[in-house]
C-alpha positions in Angstrom: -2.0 -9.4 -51.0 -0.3 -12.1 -48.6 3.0 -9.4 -49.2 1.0 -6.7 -48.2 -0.6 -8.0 -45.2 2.5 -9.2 -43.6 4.1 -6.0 -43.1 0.5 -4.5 -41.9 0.2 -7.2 -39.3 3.9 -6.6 -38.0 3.4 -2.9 -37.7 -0.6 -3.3 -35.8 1.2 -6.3 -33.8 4.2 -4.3 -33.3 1.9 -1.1 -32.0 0.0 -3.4 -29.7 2.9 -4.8 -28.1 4.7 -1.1 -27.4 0.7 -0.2 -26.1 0.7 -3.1 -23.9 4.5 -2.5 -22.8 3.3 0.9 -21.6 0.1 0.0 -19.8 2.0 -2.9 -18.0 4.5 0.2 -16.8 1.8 2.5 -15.2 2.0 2.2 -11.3 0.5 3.6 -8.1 2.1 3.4 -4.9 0.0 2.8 -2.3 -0.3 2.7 1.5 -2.9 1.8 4.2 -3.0 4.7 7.0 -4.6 4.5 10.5 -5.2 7.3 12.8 -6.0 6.8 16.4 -8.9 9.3 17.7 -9.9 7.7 20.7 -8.6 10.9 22.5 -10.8 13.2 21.0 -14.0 10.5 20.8 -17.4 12.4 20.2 -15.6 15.6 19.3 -17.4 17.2 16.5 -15.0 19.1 13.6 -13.3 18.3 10.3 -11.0 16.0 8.3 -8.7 17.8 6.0 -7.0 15.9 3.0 -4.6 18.1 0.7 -2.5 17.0 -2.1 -0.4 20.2 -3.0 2.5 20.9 -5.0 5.7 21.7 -3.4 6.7 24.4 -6.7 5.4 25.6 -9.7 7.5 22.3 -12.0 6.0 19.6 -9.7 5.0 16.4 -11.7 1.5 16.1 -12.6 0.3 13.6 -9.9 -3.1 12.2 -8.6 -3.7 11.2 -4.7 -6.8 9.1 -4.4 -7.8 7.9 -0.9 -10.6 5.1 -0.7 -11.9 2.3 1.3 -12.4 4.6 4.6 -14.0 3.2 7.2 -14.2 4.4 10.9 -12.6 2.1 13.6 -15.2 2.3 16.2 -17.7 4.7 16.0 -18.3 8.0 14.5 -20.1 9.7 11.8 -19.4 12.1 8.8 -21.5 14.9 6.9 -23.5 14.4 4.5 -21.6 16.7 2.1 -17.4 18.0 2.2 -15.9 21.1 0.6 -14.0 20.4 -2.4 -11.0 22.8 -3.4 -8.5 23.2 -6.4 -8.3 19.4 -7.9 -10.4 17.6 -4.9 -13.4 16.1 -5.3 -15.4 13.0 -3.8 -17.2 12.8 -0.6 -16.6 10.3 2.2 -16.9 7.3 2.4 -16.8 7.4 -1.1 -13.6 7.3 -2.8 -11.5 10.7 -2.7 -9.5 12.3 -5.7 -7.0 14.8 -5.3 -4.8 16.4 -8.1 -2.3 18.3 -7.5 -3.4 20.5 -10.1 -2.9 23.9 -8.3 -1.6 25.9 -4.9 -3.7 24.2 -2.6 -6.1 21.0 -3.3 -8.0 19.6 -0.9 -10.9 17.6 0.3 -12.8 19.1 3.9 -15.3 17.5 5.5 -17.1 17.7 8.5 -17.7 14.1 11.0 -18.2 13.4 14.8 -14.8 11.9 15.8 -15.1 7.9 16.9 -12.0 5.5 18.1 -10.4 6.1 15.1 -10.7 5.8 10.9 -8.5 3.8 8.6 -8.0 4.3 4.6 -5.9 3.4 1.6 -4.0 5.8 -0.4 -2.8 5.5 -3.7 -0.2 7.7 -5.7 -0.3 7.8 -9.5 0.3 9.7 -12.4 3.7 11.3 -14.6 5.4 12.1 -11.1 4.9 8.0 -10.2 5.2 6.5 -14.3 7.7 8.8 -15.3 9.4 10.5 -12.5 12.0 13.5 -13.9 14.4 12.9 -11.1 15.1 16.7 -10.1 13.1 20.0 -9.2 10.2 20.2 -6.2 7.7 16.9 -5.5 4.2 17.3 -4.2 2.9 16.5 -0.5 -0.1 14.6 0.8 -1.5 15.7 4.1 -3.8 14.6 6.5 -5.3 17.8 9.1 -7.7 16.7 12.4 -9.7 19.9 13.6 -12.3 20.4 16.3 -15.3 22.1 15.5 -13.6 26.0 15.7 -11.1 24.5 13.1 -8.4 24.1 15.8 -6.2 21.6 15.5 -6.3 18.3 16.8 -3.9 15.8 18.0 -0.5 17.2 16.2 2.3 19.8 17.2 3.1 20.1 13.5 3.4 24.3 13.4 1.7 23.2 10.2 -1.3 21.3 11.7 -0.5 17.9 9.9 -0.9 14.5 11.8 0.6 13.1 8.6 2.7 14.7 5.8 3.5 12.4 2.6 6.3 13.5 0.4 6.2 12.7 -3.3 9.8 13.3 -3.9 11.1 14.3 -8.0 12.4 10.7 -8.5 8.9 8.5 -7.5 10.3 8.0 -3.8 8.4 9.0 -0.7 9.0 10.2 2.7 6.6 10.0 5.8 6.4 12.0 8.2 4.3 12.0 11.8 4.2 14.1 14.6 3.5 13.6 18.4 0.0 14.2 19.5 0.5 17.0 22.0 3.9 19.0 23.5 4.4 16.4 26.0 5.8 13.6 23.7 2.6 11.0 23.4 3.2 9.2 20.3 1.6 10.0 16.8 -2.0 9.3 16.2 -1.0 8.1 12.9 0.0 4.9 11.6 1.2 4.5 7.6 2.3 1.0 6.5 3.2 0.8 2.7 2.3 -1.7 0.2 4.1 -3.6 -3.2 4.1 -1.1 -6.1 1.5 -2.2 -8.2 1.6 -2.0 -12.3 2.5 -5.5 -12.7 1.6 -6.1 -15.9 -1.7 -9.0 -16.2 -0.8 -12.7 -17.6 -2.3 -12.0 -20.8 -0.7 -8.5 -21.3 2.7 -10.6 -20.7 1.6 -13.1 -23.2 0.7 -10.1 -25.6 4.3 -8.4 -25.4 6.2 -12.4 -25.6 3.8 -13.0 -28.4 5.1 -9.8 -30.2 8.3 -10.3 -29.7 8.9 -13.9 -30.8 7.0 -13.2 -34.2 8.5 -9.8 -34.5 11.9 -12.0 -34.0 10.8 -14.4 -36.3 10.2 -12.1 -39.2 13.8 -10.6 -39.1 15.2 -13.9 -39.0 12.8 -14.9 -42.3 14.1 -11.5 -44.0 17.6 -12.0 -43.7 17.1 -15.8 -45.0 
């Protein structure tokens, strides 16, 4: 029995170890962005957040924007407009896939001084990045109440574009706020990768190891 059991436990503790390894690998990269509306202050319109694919072999990836909170001021709708793989509704925590053409997140508010929130990146394009082929983009649109837009010269109507390149890495891009030069609106500051793996998960994989070790060692004994 004692025979039987030993291989048994190797191969569970062997399993949990490779389970724990790959948990301990998942990551998100994650930024905080601020955007300066005092220039448009009790302007009524609408905040659009898209997370598209930049081809048809872009990575499986999710864009999930939470903790927003407005700066000074301002108020959103009770309700936003979901399309493709968005869903959520501010202040409540935003998911975007980029699970087709266009996926987006639109929502209606009264502009204040400005709104902050976190973004995080995740998924096979982040975990498991393929290293060539198209990436996906994040993108962050201001419009007044006509759905004009606000506060960019982006020919594209972006205050912020996020690049998810093929290979995990990003690219930011801002624009200025009007055609005479005034500086971006937009403020993105990155922040450490997370994924690292929790003291016990570590403890888990050394665990595994030194017996797995241990057991070769006793075989060839």
């Amino acid at each position: 029995m004692v025979k039987i059991m030993k291989p048994l436990f190797a191969a569970t503790l062997a399993a949990s170890t490779l389970f724990a390894w790959e948990n301990a690998q998942a990551a998100t990269i994650d930024f905080h962005v601020d955007v300066d509306t005092s220039a448009v202050r009790g302007t009524d319109g609408f905040l659009d957040f898209q997370f598209n694919p930049d081809g048809a072999t872009s990575q499986d990836a999710v864009a999930t924007l939470s903790n927003f909170v407005f700066t000074g001021g301002g108020s959103l709708a009770a309700t936003s407009d979901p399309m493709g793989g968005g869903s959520g509704v501010l202040p409540a925590t935003l998911t975007i896939s980029n699970v087709s053409g266009v996926n987006d997140v639109f929502q209606g508010l009264t502009y204040g001084k400005g709104f902050a929130f976190d973004l995080s990146l995740s998924g096979p394009a982040v975990d498991a990045p393929v290293g060539s082929g198209p990436g996906s983009s994040f993108l962050v649109s201001l419009f007044d109440d006509a759905v004009f837009p606000l506060l960019t010269v982006d020919p594209f109507e972006t205050v912020l574009t996020l690049v998810l390149d093929s290979s995990g890495g990003t690219r930011i891009q801002t624009f200025d706020a009007d055609v005479v030069g005034s500086p971006s609106v937009v403020q993105v500051v990155g922040r450490a990768p997370q994924g690292v793996p929790e003291p016990e998960v570590i403890f888990l994989i050394l665990f595994g190891l030194v017996y797995l070790n241990r057991l070769m060692i006793s075989r060839r004994g």
